[in-house]
N, C-alpha and C positions, 0 to 999 in steps of 0.2 A: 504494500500500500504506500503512496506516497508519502512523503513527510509531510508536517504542516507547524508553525512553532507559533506560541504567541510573542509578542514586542510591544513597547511601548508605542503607544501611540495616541494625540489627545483626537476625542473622537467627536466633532461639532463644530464648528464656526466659530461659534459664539465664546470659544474657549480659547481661539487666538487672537488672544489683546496684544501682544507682541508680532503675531505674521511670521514671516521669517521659511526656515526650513520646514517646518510642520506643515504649514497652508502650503508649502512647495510640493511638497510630498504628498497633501490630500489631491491636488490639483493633477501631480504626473498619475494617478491610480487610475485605471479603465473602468469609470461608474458602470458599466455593462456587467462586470466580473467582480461588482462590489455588494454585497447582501447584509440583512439586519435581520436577524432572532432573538429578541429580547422577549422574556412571556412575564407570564402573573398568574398566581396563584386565583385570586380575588377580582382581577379586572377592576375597573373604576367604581368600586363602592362607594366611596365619599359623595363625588356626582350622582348615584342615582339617590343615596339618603340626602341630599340636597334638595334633587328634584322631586322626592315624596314630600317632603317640606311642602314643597312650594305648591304641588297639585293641591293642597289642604287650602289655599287660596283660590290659586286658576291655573290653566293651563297656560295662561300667557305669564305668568311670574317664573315659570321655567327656564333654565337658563339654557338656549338655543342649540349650545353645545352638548350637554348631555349624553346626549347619546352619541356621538363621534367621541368626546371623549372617557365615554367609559367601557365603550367595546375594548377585547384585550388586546388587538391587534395595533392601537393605537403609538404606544409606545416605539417597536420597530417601526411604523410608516411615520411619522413626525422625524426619525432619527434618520430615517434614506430621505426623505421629504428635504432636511436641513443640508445632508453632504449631497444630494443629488445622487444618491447611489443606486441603480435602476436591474444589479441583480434580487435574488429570492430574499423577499421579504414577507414574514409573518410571525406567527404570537404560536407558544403553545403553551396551554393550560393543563398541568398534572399535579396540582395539588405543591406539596413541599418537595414534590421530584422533578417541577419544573424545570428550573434553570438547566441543571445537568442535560434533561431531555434539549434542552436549546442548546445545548453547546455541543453536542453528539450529533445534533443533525446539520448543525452548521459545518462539523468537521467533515461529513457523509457530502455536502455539496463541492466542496473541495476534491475530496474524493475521487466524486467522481466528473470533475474536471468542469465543473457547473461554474463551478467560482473560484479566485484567487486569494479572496480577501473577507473575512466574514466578522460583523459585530454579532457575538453573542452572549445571553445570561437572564439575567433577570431584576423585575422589580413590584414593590409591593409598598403601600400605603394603606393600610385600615384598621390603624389602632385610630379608630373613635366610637364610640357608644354601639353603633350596629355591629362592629366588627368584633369591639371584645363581647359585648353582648353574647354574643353567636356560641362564641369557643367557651362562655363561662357556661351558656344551659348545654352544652354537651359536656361537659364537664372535662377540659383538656385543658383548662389554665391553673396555673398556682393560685394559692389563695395564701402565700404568705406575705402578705400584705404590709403586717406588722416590722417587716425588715425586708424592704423589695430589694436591694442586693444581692439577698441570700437566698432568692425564690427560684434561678436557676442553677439548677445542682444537680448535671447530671451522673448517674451511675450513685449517688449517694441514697442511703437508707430511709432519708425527710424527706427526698425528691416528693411533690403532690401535684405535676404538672408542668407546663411546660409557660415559658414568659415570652407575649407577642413584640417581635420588634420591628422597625421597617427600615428599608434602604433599596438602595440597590446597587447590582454588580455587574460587571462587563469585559468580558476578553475579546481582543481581536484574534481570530486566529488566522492564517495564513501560507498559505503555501510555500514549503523551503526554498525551494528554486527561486518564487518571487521574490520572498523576504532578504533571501542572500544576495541577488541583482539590484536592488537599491540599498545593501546596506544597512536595513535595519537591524537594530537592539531586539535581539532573540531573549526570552526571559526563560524560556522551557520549552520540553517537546508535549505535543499533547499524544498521550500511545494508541484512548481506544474509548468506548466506554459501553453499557448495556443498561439494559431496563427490562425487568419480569414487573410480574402480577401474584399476590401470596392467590389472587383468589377463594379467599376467608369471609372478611370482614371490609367496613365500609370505614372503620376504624381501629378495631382490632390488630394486629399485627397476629401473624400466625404462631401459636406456641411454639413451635418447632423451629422456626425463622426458616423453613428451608428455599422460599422466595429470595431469601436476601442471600444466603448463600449459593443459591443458583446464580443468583445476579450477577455477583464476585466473582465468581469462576468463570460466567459468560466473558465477562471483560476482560479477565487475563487473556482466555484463550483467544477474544478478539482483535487484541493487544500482544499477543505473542511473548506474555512475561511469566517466567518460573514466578510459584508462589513463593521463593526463599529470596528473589531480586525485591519483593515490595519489605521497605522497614520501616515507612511512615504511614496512619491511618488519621486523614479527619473524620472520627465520626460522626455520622445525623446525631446522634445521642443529645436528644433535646430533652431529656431532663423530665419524662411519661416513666412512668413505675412498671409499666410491660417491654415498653417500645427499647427501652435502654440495654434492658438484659437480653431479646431477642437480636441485638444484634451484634451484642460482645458474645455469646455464645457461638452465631455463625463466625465470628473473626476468629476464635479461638478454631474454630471447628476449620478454619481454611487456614489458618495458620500455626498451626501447634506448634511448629517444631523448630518455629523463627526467633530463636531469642533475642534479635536483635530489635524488634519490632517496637514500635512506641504509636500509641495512640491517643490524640486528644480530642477535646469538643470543643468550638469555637463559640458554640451554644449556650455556653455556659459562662460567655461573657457577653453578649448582643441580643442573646434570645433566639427564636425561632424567627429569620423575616419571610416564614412560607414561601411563597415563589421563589423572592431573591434569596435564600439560604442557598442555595449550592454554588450559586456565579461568586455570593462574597465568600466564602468558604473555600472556593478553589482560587481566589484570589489570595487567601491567608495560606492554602497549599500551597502557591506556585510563589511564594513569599518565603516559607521554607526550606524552600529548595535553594529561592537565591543569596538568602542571607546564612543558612546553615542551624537558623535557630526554630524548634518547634515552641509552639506556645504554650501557657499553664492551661490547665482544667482547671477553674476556680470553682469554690464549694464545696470540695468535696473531702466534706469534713468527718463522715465515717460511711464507709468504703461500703458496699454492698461485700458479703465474705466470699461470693464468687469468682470476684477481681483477683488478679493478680497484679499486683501495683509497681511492680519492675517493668511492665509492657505499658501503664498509665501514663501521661504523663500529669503530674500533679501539682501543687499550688504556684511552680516554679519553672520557669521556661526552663528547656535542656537542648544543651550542643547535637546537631545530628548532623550527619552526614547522609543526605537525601539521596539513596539511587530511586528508588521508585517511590510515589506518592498515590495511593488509592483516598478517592472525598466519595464519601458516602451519599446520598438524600433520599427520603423516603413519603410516601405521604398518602392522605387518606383515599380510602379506595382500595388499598393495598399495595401500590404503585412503589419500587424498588430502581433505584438506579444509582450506578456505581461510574465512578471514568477513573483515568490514571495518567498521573503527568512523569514525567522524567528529567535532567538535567541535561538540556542539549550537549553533544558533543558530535563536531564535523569528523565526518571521516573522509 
């Protein structure tokens, strides 16, 4: 399969208040062979509990845009709209396993030769009253209220749910051949990635987790990596009293015999951002890989006893030398997706 790496690159207009090489550089790119996959968990909630507001008045208090801007798809077409980028653009919607799903089919257009150049990840905004509303009557958010610090905690024994955050994340990824012919700042390789279904539950994660370690293995073998080359894991582990054990059991269960392995949650310092959880996440992965440092698991103040806590990594960042990096995200539905980055090296 071809290579493809991501690089730095500021991705909009409106972000060169200096000009210079960057606007150089958006300008030589072939908009034909240029694509945006950015999705949402959520889609524009804010705007349609806006526009319920206002129907409680009139239909003319409504604000015009609405519905352009809360369809999901709107984020990637605003972002080709602004660079003028006129390959595949679109939104995909999987719950907390979005992003990843954007960033696996961005690399698949590459691939196969669709594109050169692809924005992809994700974003999400709906922490306000409808949105925590929602996750508090199904009962998936913390309620420790009394010290919200300390309410994400995953893998720990108090864990009682998981804490909504929002943002969003975005990698270019890009063809090696292109990216080496002008020069760009390579940050890592992207290997591969996969998406199963536990087919269980609409929330549940399957006791057994064997969705998610199906998933894992699909992406190695998609990826062409020994399970003994991966020794770094972000996991999903948001910080759910099911959801956290079902998937340090599948890691243990694909990786027993890697003691070099370390794994942490980035979850457990920004919260869960549904959609955008795996774009920023693999941005915290491919941030490991280039500085050398994994980050703490904060909270995680007494251990579930099925941990092993030489594989954790715990209140303190630790030195690692990154060959392979697997980011995890998972989400309702039962929806599983794994990808895997690597430390570019030209051969």
């Amino acid at each position: 399969m071809d290579k493809f790496m991501l690089y730095s690159l500021v991705a909009g207009k409106k972000a060169l208040a200096d000009g210079g090489l960057i606007e150089e550089t958006l300008e030589a790119l072939e908009k034909s062979r240029c694509g945006v996959i950015i999705g949402t968990a959520m889609g524009g909630m804010k705007m349609f509990s806006d526009a319920i507001e206002a129907l409680k008045s009139s239909y003319r208090k409504m604000n015009p845009f609405c519905v352009p801007f809360a369809v999901s798809n709107m984020g990637s077409a605003m972002t080709a709209i602004d660079l003028g980028w006129t390959g595949p653009t679109y939104s995909i919607g999987a719950a907390c396993a979005t992003s990843n799903l954007c960033i696996i089919s961005a690399a698949n257009h590459i691939i196969r030769g669709e594109a050169d150049v692809m924005l992809s990840g994700g974003s999400e905004a709906v922490v306000i009253p409808i949105g925590l509303g929602g996750f508090v009557a199904c009962g998936g958010l913390s309620r420790k209220n009394e010290d919200p610090t300390k309410a994400s905690r995953p893998w720990d024994m108090d864990r009682d749910g998981f804490v909504m955050g929002e943002g969003a994340g975005v990698l270019l990824l890009e063809e090696l051949g292109h990216a080496m012919a002008r020069g760009a700042e390579i940050y890592a390789e992207f290997l591969g990635g996969s998406t199963t279904c536990n087919a269980y539950h609409i929330v549940q994660p399957h006791p057994k987790g064997e969705g998610v370690l199906l998933c894992i293995e699909k992406a190695l073998h998609e990826a062409g990596v020994k399970k003994e080359d991966v020794n770094y894991v972000n996991a999903h582990a948001s910080s759910t009293k099911l959801g956290d054990i079902e998937e340090y059991q599948a890691l243990i269960r694909c990786f027993d015999q890697n003691i070099e392995l370390k794994i942490n949650s980035t979850k457990s310092m920004i919260g869960d951002l549904l959609g955008a959880a795996g774009a920023v996440e693999a941005v915290a992965t491919i941030q490991a890989i280039r500085r050398g440092w994994v980050h703490p698991t904060i909270n995680l103040d007494k251990p579930e006893e099925i941990l092993d806590m030489n594989l954790i990594v715990g209140a303190k960042k630790e030195r690692l030398n990154v060959k392979v990096a697997l980011s995890n995200s998972f989400g309702f539905g039962g929806l599983n997706s794994s990808i895997l980055f690597a430390p570019f090296k030209e051969f």
